[in-house]
C-alpha positions as CSV (number, residue, x, y, z in Angstrom):
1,X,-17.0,14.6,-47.4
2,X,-19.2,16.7,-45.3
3,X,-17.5,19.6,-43.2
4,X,-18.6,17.4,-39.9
5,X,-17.2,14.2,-41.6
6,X,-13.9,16.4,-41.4
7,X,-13.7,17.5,-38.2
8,X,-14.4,14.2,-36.8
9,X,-11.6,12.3,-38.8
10,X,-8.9,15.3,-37.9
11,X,-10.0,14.5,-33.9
12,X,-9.6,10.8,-34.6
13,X,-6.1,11.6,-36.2
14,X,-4.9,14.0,-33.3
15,X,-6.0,11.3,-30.9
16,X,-4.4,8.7,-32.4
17,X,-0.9,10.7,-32.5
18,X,-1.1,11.8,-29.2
19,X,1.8,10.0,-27.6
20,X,1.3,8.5,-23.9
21,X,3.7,8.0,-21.4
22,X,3.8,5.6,-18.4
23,X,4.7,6.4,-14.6
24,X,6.8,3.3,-13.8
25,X,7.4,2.8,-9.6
26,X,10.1,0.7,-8.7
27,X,10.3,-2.0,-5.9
28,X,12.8,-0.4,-2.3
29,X,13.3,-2.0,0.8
30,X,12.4,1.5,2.7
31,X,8.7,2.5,2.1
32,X,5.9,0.0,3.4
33,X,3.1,-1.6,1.4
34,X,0.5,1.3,3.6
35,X,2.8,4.1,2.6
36,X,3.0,2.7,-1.0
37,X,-1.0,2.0,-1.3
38,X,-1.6,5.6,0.4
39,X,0.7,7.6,-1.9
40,X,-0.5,5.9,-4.9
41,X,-4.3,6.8,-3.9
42,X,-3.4,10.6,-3.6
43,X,-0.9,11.0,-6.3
44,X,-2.5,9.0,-8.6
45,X,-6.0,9.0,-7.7
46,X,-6.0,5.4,-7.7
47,X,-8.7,3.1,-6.0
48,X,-7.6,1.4,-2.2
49,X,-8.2,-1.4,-4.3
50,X,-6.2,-0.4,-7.1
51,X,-3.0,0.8,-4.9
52,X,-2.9,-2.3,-3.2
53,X,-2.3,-4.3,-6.1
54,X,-0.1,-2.2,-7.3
55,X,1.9,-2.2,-4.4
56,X,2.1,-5.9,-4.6
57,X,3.0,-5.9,-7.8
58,X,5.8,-3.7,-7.0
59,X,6.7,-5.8,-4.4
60,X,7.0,-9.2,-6.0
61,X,7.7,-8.2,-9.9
62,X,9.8,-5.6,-9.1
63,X,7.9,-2.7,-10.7
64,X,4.8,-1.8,-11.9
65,X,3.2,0.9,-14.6
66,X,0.7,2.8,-11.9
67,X,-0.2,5.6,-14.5
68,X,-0.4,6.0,-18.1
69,X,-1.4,9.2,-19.8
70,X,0.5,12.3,-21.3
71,X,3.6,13.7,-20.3
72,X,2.0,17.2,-18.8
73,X,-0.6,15.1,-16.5
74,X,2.1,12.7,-15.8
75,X,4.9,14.9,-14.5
76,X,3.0,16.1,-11.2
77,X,2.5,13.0,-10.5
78,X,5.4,11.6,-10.5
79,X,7.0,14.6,-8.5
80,X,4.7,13.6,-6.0
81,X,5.5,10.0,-6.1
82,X,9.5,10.9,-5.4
83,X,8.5,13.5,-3.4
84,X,6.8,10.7,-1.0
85,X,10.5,8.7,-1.0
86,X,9.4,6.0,-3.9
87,X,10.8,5.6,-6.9
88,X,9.3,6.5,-9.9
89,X,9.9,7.3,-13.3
90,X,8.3,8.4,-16.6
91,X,8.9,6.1,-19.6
């Protein structure tokens, strides 16, 4: 096995253990669908598109997984998302 050979199978390995985590908002009866939609587009970068059926979801299932991704890009997020009055979590 080639030295390049090597390399590439250690990134595939690392990749493939990299553990991801998922931002999870929850369903309130404070915030409104437009502060829901506009929170989720800043904190999340998410698409209007996007928000909005995520904010649907939220609203009729309950809860939704808006983000998934490591830990370290995840946490910011999420203290944005609480920070904004939803409720969040990273599972």
């Amino acid at each position: 096995m080639s030295t390049k050979e090597k390399i590439q199978e250690e990134a595939q390995v690392d990749t493939k253990e990299q553990h991801l985590n998922e931002i999870v908002v929850y369903n309130d009866d404070v915030n409104t669908f437009d502060h829901v939609i506009d929170t989720l587009i800043y904190a999340c970068d998410h698409s209007p598109e996007q928000a909005e059926q995520c904010a649907i979801l939220v609203h009729y299932k309950g809860q939704c997984t808006v983000k998934t991704g490591v830990y370290d890009d995840l946490e910011p997020r999420c203290t944005m998302l609480l920070d904004a009055g939803l409720s969040a979590e990273i599972v």
